[in-house]
N, C-alpha and C positions, 0 to 999 in steps of 0.2 A: 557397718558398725553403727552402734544405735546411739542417741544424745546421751545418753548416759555413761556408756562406757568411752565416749569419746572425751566428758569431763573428768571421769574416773582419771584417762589415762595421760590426761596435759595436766590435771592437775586440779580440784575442786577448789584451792586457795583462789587459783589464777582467774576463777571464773566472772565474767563482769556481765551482769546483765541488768536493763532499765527497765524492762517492760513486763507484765505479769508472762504473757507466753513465753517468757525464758530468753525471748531474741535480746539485741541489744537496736536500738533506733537512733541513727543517727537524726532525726529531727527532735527528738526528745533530747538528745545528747547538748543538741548547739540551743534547747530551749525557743524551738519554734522552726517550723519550712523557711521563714523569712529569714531566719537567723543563718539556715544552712545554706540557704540559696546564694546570700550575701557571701560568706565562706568562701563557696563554690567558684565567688565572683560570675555568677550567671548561669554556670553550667547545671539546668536541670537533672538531675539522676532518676532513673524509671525505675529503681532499687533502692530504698535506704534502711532495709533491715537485714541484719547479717543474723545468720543462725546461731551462731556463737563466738564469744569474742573472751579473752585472754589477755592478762596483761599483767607487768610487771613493771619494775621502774622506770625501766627503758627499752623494754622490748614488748610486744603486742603479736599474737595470734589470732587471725580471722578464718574463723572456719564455715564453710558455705555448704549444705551435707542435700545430698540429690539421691533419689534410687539409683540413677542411672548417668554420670555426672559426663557429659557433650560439651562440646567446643564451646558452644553459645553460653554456658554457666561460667566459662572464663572471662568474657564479659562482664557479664552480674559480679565477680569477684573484683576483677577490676577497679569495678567503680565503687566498690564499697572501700578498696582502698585509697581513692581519690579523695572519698569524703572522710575518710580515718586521716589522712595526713592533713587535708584542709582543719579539721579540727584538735587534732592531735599532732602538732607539727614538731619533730626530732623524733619520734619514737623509729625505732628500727621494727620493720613487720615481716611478718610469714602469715603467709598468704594458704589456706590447703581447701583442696576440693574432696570432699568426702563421698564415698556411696553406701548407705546405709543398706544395701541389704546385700555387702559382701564389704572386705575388710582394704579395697581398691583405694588408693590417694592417688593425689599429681600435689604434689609442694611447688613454691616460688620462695624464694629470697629476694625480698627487698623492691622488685617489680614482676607483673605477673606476662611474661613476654618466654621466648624461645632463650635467650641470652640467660637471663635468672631461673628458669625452672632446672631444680636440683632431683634428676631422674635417677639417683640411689636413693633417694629417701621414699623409701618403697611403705615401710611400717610405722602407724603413727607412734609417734613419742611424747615423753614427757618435756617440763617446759625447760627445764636444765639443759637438755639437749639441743632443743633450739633455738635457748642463750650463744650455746657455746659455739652456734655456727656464726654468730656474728665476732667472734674472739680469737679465730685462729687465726693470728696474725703469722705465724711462722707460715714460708714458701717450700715450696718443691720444685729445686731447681739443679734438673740431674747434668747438664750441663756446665754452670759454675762449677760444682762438688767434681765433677771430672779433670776439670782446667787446675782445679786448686790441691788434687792429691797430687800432681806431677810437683808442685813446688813445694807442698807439704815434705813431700821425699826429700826434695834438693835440702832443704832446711836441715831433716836429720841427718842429713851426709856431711852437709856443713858442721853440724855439731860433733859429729862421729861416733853418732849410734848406729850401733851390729847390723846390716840388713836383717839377719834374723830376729833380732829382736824390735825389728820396729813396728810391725803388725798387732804381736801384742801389747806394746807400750801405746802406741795410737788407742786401742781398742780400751785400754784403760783409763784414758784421756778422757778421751768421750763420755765415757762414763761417768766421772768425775763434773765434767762439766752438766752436762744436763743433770746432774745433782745439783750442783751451785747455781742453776738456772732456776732450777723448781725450787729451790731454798731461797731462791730473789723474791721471787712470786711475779716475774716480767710473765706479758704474754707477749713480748715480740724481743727477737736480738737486734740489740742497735749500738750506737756508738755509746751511750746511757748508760745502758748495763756494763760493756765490757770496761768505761772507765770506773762505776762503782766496783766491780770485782777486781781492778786493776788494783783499787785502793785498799783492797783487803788483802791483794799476794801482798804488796808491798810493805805491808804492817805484818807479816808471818816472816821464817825462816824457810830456808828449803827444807829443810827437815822438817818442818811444820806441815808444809803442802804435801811430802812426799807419807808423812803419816795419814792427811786427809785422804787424801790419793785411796788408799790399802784401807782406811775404816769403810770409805764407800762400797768397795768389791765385797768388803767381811759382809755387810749387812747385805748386797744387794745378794750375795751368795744362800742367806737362809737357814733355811734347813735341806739345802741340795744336797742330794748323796755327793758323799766322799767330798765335802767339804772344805774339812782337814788338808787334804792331798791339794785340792786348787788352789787354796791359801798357800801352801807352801810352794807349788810352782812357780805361782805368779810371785810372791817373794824371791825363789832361787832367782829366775830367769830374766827378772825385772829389776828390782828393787835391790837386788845384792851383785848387779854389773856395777864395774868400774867404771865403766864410759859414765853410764845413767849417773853412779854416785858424784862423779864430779861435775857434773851439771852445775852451775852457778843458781841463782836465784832470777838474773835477768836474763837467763834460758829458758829456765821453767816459763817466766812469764811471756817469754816470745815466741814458745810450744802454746802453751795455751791461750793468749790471745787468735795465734793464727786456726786454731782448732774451733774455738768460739766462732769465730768471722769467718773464716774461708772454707769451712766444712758444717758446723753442726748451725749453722744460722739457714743454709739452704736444705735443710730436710726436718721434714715436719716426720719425727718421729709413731706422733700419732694416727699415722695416714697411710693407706693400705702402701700408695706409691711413695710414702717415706722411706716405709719399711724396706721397698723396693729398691732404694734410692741407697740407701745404707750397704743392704746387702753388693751393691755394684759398688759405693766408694770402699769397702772393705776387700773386694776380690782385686778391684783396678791396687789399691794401694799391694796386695801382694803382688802381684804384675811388674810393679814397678821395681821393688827390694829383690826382685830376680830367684833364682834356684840354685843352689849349692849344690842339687844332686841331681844333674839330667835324667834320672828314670826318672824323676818324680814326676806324676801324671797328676797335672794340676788340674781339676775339673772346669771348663769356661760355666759362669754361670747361664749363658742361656743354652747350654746341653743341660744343666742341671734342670731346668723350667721348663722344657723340653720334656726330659725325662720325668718330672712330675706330672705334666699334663697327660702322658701317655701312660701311668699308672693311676689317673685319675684323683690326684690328690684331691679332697677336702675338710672336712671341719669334724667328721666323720671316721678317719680313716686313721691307725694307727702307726707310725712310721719306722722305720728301723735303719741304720744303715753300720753294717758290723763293719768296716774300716771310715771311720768316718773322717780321719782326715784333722784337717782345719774348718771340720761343720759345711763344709757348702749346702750337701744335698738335705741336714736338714733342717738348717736355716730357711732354706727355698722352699721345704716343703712346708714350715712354720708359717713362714711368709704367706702362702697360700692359706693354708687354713687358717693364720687370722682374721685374713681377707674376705674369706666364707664366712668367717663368724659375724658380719655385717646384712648377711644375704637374708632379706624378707625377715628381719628383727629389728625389736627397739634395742635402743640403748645398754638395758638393764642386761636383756637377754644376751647380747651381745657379749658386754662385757661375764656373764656370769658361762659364756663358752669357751670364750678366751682362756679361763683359768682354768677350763677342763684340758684345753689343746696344749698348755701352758707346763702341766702338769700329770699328764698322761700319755700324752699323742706321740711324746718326741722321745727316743730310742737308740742311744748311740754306742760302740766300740770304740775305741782307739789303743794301741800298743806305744805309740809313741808319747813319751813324756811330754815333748816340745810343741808334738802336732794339739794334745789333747788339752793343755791348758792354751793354744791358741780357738781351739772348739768352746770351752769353756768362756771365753772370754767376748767371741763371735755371738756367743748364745745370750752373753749378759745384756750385749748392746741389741738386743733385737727385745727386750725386755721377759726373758726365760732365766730368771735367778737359780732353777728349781729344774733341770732339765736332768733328764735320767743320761748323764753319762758315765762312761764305766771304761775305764783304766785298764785295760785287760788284753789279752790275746782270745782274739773271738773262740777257737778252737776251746777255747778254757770259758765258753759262758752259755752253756745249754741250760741254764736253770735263768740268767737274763732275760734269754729268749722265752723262753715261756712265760717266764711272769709280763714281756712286753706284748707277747700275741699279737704279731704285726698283721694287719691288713697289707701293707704295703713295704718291701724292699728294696730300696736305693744303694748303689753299691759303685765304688771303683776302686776294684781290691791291689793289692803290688801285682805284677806284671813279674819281677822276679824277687817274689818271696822265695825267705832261703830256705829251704826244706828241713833243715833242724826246729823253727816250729811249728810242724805240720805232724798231727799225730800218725805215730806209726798205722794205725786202722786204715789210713786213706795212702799210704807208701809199700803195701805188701807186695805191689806188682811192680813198682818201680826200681828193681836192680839197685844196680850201680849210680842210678839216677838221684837216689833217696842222698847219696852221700856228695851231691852236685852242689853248686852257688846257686841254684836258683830252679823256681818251680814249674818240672816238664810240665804241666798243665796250662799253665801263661793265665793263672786267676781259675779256673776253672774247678778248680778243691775247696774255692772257697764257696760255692755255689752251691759244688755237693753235699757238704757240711751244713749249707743252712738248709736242704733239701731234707737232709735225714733227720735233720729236728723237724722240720714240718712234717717229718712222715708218723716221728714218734707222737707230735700231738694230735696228729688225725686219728692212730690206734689208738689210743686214749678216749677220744671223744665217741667214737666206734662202740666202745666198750662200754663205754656210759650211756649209749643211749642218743648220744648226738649227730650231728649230720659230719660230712668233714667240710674244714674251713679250705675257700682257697685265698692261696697271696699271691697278689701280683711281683714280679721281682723284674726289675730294670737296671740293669748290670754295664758298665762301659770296659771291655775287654778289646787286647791288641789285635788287628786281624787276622793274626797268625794262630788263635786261638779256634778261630770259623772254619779256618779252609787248610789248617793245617793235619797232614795225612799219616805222624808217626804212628806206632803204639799205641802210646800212653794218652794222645789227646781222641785220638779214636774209641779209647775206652772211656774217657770221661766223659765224651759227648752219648756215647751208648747208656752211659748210666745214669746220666742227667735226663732222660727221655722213659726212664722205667716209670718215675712216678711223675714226672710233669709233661708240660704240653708247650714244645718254643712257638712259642705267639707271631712274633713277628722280631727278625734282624734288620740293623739300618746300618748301612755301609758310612760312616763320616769324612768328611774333611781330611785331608792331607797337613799334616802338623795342627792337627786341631788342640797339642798340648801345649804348641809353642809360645815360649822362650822354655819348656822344661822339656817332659822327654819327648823324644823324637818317631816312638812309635805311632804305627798306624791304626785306627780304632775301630771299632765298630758298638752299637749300642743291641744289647739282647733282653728280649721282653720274654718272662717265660710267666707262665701259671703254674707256684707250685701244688701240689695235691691231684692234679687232676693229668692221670697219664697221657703221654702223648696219643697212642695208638689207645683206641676205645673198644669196650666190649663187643664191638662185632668187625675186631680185625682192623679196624681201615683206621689208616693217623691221619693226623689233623692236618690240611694245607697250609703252610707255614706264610704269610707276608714278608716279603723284602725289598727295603727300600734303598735307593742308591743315590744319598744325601751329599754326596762329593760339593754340594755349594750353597754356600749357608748367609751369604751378604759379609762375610765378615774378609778382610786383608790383611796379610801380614805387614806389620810396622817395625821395622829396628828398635830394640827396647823395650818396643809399648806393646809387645805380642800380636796378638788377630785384632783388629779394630773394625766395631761395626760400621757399616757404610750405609748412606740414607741417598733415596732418590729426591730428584728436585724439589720434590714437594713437601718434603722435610720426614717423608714414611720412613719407617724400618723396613730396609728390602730385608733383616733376618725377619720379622714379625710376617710378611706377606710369603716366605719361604716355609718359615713352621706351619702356615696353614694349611700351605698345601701337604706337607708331611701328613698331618695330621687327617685331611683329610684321604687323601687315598689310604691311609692303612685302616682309618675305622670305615670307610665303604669298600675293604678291600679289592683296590682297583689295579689290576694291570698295567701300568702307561709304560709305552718303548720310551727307552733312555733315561727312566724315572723308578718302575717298581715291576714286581711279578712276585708270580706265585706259584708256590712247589710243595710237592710232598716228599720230606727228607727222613734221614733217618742219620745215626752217629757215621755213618760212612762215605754221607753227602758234605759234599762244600755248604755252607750258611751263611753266606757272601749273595749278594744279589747279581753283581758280573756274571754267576754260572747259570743264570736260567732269566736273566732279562733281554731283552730286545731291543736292538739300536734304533736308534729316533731318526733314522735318513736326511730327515727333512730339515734338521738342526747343521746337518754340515756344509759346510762354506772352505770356499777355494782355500781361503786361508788355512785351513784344519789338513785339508791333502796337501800342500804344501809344507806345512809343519811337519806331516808325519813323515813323508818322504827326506825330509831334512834330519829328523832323529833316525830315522833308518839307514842311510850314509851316512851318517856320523859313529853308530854301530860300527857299522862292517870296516871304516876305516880305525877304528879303535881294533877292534879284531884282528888287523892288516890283512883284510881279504879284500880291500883294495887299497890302492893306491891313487894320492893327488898324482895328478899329472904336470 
């Protein structure tokens, strides 16, 4: 990048230079060598001109611009900011090395060392931006926010608010509060703010707060589809409970002080692992309010992350997910592509992605009243006022789906959907079944449905003149779904393989829905549009992985909890990799994955064509087994203790 456009893009106001060639001279600066030397307190400098220099009231930019910028030029930068603070002493600096004949930096903050160099700041920026790196005083700390939703809970049990409704009444909290934050104009939570805000509950009525409350969601809501509908949910389900209405006013303020301090003081919302941070105290706090209805298949969020990374989520990609629930998968998927919207960008650009992903990217169903304004509310705290969600029975939204044209499909549909709303089109073969509690396919109709929409917009674009689209689809289905051998799921697995191609199955964890339902999972990666078997006969080898251990434990209460090795690692983050890597160098490993070529009549379970690991088993394991196999047969009574 050349001297020009690196003024251009910090800023031409900011620009400060002494010397006719544009530099800035620190000997001119202190008004003589002897003047700087003195400064220096002796320390000669073999450099006192900085290429370009920047500055503001309290912050300073030194820019040092090389064709080809080498260790040795961190040096030279160095020292120029030795002689910036000798003469300039309080300014706060950023330090950048520049190469002019590509658009390459290295930034420091504040010292130009291994400790302070900031290796996301990949794209140079404006001078606002790197004000603002000296301003975030808000932490990221996923740990306290963890500690503090389990008392958060105890709190609203003390008060005797609904388990069900405490997720979304949290979720509006929050909200609320980083309004009243950003209306302070603090840039750090401290004991300061919460007693100025303390003094402001205490001069309102509850009915005062609890209107504040409801005008922040109105505004933060927009011009979101179906608006109208969220505003009244979150009224029914919130704002018009008993419990909520008798709330005192030194309730409210004992919710929201500990909301303020014990929760939104540790997560920097503007920060990719805020976002991050949020999305975990949001799932852990439903974890804790427990499940009313054991089927329900609560998704963990790191299968959702999981499953975004293996459909390749980014900034790029268009999302969908027709049961969505309480928003996990696409929160997580938001989550990410905000994240991306940072990658090799300034600021501006940055943020001017944000409001593309913000407001196109994100794609949701829901049927449930209860789940969809908790989706709604999930979405507001993650800053998506404006998110395309839709009220509906997916069955009922093949015009949604077209206007969202997803690149990418995240799904974890009911398990036993009742068959009354399942259109009779997809029930002609199922008997007696069609008039059952629940859907012989175990999810798998719902798969097909979104298959034959993709199929109609491929003919379409066919028609027109265009190529066909494909979509990845990552689906979390019970394993009874893969390997089971009736009819009805033999024919849905047949028909699922006319026009797509299953990518790759992963066998999961054992209660990995636990404290909710108790089925067993498996995760299915398909490519729609692109038939399994291809124009010269031969189907595709399908990847299967047998993820049966994931770093996480079952805890009484507090569901699967992740486990860390001594060295404070995520044994699940060093687990995912390896998933991730053998399925994209689709690698064989005994006791880990393989690979086969199936078809609707094949098991899609990795147990039927993987290979035991020998080498993994220890005394203990034949002992074990031996001990479960008499325990069998005397269960059986094919033998007897003696």
């Amino acid at each position: 990048m050349d001297r020009a456009s690196i003024i251009n893009r910090i800023g031409t106001k900011y620009y400060v230079t002494n010397v006719e060639s544009g530099e800035y001279s620190y000997i001119q600066a202190a008004g003589g060598k002897k003047n700087l030397l003195k400064a220096l307190n002796g320390y000669i400098p073999k450099h006192y001109r900085i290429d370009l220099r920047f500055q503001t009231d309290d912050v300073v930019i030194l820019v040092e611009t090389k064709l080809h910028a080498a260790d040795a030029d961190e040096d030279q930068l160095r020292e120029y900011l030795l002689e910036e603070r000798a003469l300039h002493f309080g300014k706060k600096v950023i330090c950048i090395l520049a190469n002019t004949v590509n658009d390459k930096i290295k930034v420091w903050k504040s010292e130009v060392d291994r400790e302070h160099f900031l290796k996301e700041e990949t794209v140079l920026d404006n001078m606002a931006h790197y004000q603002a790196l000296f301003y975030m005083n808000k932490v990221n700390d996923r740990e306290k926010v963890l500690k503090n939703t389990y008392a958060l809970n105890e709190l609203l049990h003390k008060l005797d608010i609904d388990e069900k409704l405490r997720s979304q009444f949290i979720g509006t909290i929050l909200l609320y509060i980083r309004k009243m934050v950003q209306n302070d104009g603090s840039s750090v939570v401290n004991d300061d703010l919460r007693d100025r805000l303390d003094a402001h509950w205490r001069m309102a009525s509850r009915e005062e707060i609890v209107a504040a409350v409801k005008n922040t969601l109105t505004n933060l809501l927009g011009a979101s589809d179906n608006k109208d509908k969220k505003i009244e949910l979150l009224q029914n389900n919130i704002f018009n409970n008993q419990k909520i209405k008798r709330l005192s006013l030194s309730d409210w303020m004992e919710i929201l002080d500990t909301v303020l301090m014990d929760i939104y003081r540790y997560i920097d919302t503007d920060s990719s692992e805020g976002q991050d941070i949020l999305n975990t105290f949001f799932i852990a706090f439903n974890k804790y309010t427990g499940k009313a209805d054991k089927n329900q298949a609560f998704t963990p969020d790191h299968i959702t992350e999981f499953m975004c990374c293996l459909t390749e989520v980014d900034r790029t990609k268009v999302v969908l997910d027709g049961t969505c629930g309480s928003g996990s998968f696409l929160v997580q998927a938001m989550v990410k592509e905000l994240a991306d919207c940072h990658r090799h960008t300034s600021e501006d650009e940055a943020k001017r992605l944000k409001e593309i992903v913000a407001s196109s990217h994100i794609y949701g169903v829901e049927i449930d009243e209860t789940a969809y304004g908790l989706a709604a509310t999930n979405m507001l705290i993650h800053g998506d006022g404006n998110s395309n969600l839709k009220l509906a029975n997916l069955f009922d939204c093949r015009e949604f789906i077209e206007r969202a044209d997803p690149d990418i499909i995240l799904m974890n549909p009911p398990y036993n959907a009742k068959p009354l709303g399942i259109p009779d089109a997809y029930k002609s073969s199922w008997g007696n079944a069609k008039k059952g509690k629940e859907d012989p396919t175990k999810g798998l109709v719902f798969i097909q449905f979104l298959s034959d929409v993709i199929k109609d917009m491929n003919d379409k674009r066919i028609k027109n003149g265009h190529s066909v689209k494909e979509v990845k689809l990552a689906v979390l289905l019970p394993a009874s779904a893969a390997i089971g051998s009736s009819r009805l799921l033999t024919e849905a697995k047949k028909a699922l393989l006319v026009n797509n191609t299953l990518e790759a199955v992963f066998t999961l964890p054992n209660e990995i829905f636990y404290p909710g339902a108790s089925a067993s999972a498996c995760c299915m990666l398909l490519t729609l549009g692109r038939p399994h078997v291809g124009t010269d006969g031969m189907a595709k080898e399908t990847f299967f992985g047998y993820c049966k251990e994931d770093g996480f434990k079952k805890k009484k209460n507090l569901g699967r909890i992740e486990q860390f090795a001594p060295d404070g690692t995520s044994r699940w983050k060093v687990i995912e990799k390896t998933w991730l890597h053998l399925y994209r160098t689709r690698t064989a490993a005994d006791g880990l994955s393989a690979k086969a070529v199936v078809d609707g009549d094949s098991e899609w379970l990795c147990e039927a064509y993987m290979k035991t690991d020998y080498s993994a088993l220890t005394e203990a394991d034949f002992k074990q087994t031996l001990n479960n196999y008499l325990a069998y047969m005397m269960k059986e009574g094919r033998i007897h203790e003696a």
